[in-house]
C-alpha positions as CSV (number, residue, x, y, z in Angstrom):
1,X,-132.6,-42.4,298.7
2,X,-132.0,-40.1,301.5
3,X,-129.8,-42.2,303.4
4,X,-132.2,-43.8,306.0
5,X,-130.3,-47.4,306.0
6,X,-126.8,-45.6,306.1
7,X,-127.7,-43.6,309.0
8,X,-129.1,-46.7,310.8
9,X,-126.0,-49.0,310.0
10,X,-123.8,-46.3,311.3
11,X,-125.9,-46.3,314.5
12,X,-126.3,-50.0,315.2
13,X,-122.1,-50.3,314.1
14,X,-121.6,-47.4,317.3
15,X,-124.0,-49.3,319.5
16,X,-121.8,-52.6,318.8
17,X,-118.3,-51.1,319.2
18,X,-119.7,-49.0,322.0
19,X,-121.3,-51.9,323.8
20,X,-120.6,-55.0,322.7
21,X,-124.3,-55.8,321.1
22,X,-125.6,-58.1,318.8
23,X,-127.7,-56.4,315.7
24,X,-130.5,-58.1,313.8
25,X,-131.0,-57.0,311.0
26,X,-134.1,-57.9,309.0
27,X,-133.6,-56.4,305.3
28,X,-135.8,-56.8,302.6
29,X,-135.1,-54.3,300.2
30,X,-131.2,-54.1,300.2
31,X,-129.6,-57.7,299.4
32,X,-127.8,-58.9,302.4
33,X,-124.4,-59.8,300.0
34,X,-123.1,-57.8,298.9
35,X,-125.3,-54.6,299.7
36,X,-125.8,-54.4,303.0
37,X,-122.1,-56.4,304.3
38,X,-120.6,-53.5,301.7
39,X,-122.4,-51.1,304.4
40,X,-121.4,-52.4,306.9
41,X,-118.1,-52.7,306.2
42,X,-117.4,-48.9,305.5
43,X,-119.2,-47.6,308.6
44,X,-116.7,-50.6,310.3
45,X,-113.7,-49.3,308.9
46,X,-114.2,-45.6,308.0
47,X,-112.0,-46.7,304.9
48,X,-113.4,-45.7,301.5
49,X,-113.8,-49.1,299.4
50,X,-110.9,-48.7,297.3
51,X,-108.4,-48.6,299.6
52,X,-109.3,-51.8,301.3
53,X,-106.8,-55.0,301.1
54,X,-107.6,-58.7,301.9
55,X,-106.4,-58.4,305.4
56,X,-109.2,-55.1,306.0
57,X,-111.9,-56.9,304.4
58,X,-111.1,-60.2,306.7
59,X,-111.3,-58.1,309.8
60,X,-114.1,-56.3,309.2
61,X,-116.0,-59.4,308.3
62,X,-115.3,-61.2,311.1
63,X,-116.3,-58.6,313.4
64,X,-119.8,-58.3,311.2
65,X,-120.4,-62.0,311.8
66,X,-119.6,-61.4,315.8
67,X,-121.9,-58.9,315.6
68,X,-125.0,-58.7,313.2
69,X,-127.3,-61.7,312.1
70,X,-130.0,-61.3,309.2
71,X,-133.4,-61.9,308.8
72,X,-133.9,-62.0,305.4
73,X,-135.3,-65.1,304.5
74,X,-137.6,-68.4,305.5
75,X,-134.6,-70.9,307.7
76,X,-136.8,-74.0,305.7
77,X,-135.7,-72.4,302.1
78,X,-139.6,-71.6,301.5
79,X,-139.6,-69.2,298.7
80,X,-143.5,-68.9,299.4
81,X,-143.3,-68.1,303.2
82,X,-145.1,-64.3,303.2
83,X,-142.6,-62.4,305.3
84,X,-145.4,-61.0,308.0
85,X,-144.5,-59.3,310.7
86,X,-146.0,-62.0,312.9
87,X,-143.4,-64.3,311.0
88,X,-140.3,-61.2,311.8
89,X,-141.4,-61.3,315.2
90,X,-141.3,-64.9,315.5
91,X,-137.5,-64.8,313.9
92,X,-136.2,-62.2,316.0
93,X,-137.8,-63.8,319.3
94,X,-135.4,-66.8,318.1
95,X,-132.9,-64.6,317.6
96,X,-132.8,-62.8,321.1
97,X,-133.0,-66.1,322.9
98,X,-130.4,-67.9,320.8
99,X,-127.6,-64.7,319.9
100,X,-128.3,-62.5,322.6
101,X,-129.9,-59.9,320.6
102,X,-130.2,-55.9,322.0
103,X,-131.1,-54.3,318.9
104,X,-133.8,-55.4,315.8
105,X,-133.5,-53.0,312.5
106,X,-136.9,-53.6,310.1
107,X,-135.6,-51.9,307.0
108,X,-137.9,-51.1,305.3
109,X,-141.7,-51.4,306.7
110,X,-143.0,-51.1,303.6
111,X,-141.5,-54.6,302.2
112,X,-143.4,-56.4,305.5
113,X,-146.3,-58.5,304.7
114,X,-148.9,-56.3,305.9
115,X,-152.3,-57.7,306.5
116,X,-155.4,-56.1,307.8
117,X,-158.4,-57.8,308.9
118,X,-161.5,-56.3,306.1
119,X,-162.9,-53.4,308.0
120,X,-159.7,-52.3,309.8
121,X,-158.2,-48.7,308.8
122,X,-154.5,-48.3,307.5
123,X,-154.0,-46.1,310.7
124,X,-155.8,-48.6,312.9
125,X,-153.3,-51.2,311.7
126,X,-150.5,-49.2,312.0
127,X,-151.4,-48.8,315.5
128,X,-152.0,-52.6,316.0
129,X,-148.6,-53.5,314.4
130,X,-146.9,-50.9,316.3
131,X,-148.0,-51.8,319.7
132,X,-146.8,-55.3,318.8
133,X,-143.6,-54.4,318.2
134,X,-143.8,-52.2,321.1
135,X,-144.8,-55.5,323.6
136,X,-141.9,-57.6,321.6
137,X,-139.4,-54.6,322.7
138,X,-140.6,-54.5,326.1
139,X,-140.9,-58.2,326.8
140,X,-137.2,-59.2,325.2
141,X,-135.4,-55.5,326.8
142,X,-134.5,-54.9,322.9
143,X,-134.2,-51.6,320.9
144,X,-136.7,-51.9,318.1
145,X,-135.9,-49.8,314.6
146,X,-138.3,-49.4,312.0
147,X,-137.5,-47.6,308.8
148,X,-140.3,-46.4,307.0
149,X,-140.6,-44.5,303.8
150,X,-142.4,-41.1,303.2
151,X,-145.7,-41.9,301.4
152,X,-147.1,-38.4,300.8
153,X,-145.7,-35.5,298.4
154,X,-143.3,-34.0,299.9
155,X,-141.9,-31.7,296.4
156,X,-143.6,-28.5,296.0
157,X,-142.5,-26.3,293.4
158,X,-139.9,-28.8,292.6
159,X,-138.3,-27.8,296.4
160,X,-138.5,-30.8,298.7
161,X,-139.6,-29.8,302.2
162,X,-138.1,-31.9,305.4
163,X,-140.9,-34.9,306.0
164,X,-142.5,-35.8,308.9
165,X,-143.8,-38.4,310.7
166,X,-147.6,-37.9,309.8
167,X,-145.9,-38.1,305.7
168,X,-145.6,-42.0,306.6
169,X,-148.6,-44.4,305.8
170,X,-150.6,-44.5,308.6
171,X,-149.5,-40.9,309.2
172,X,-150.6,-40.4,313.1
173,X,-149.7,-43.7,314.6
174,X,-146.0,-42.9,313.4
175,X,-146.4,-40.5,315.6
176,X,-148.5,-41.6,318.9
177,X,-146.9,-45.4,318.9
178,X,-142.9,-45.2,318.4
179,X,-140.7,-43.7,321.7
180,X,-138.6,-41.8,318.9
181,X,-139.4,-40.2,315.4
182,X,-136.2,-39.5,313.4
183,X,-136.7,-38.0,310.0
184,X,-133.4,-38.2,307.5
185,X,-133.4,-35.3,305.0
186,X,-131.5,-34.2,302.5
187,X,-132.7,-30.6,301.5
188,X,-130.3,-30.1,298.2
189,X,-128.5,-33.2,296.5
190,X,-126.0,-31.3,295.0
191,X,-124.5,-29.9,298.7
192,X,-124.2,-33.3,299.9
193,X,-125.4,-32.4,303.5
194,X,-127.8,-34.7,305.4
195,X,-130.5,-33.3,307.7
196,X,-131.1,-35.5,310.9
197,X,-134.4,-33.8,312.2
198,X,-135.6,-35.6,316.0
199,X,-139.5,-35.1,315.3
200,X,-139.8,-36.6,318.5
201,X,-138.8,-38.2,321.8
202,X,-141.4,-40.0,324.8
């Protein structure tokens, strides 16, 4: 609830109007209608909601659809599909090669299928999955952006301290695989300011 998903929206929005990409977006926590267009519309129009008219609304969706597909489901309708990230992969490989995609948002990791082989360590997959994310960025020229949660305790005394990459399940491969580590903090709820802490940068 820090604002991870706002911060990456308003990112991939400047990336579009800066550049002209396409976004996929592959969201499984935050529905794609109305959640996640509603996003995308107020980081489109800098426009607070309730000052938006028919005309706004039909601008801004049009230049969503130009702009950002979704991965959020199985294209047969297959309820039972387990969203892997062998299967996300797959989807946004489609996606590049049909749409022309640059950039591929996995918001969050948490809500990907993962599956370990018995005998495997959470840190050894971790390292596994990133490095195939890493080969699927390299071998399409896309940006990859993973959003991961904090796992660890990060209240002490009631005072939450900034996270950091090693705070995420399978704590040190957050921070050997991924070119960039970007933590999104907000030290005191009731200020209203947001933290962006780079924890690192290749």
């Amino acid at each position: 609830g820090h604002g991870k998903t706002c911060w990456v929206i308003n990112l991939c929005v400047a990336l579009a109007q800066l550049y002209g990409w396409t976004i996929a977006m592959a969201s499984f926590e935050v529905p794609t209608v109305p959640a996640l267009r509603q996003k995308l519309r107020l980081a489109k129009t800098r426009v607070e909601s309730n000052l938006w008219n028919r005309e706004i609304i039909k601008d801004a969706d049009r230049w969503i659809s130009e702009h950002f597909l979704f991965i959020d489901n199985d294209p047969s309708g297959d309820d039972d599909v387990e969203l892997t990230l062998e299967w996300l992969l797959e989807r946004a490989a489609d996606a590049v090669l049909r749409d022309g995609v640059r950039v591929l948002v996995i918001d969050p990791w948490n809500e990907v299928e993962h599956s370990k082989p018995h005998g495997e360590s959470e840190t050894e997959y971790h390292n596994r999955a990133l490095r195939m994310i890493r080969r699927f960025a390299t071998r399409y020229r896309v940006i990859a952006i993973v959003v991961a949660h904090p796992t660890k305790d990060i209240i002490k005394d009631g005072v939450a301290r900034v996270p950091s990459l090693y705070d995420i399940s399978g704590s040190a491969a957050w921070v050997n695989k991924p070119d960039h580590g970007i933590v999104v903090h907000v030290p005191d709820p009731h200020t209203g300011e947001t933290v962006i802490a780079i924890k690192k940068v290749r």
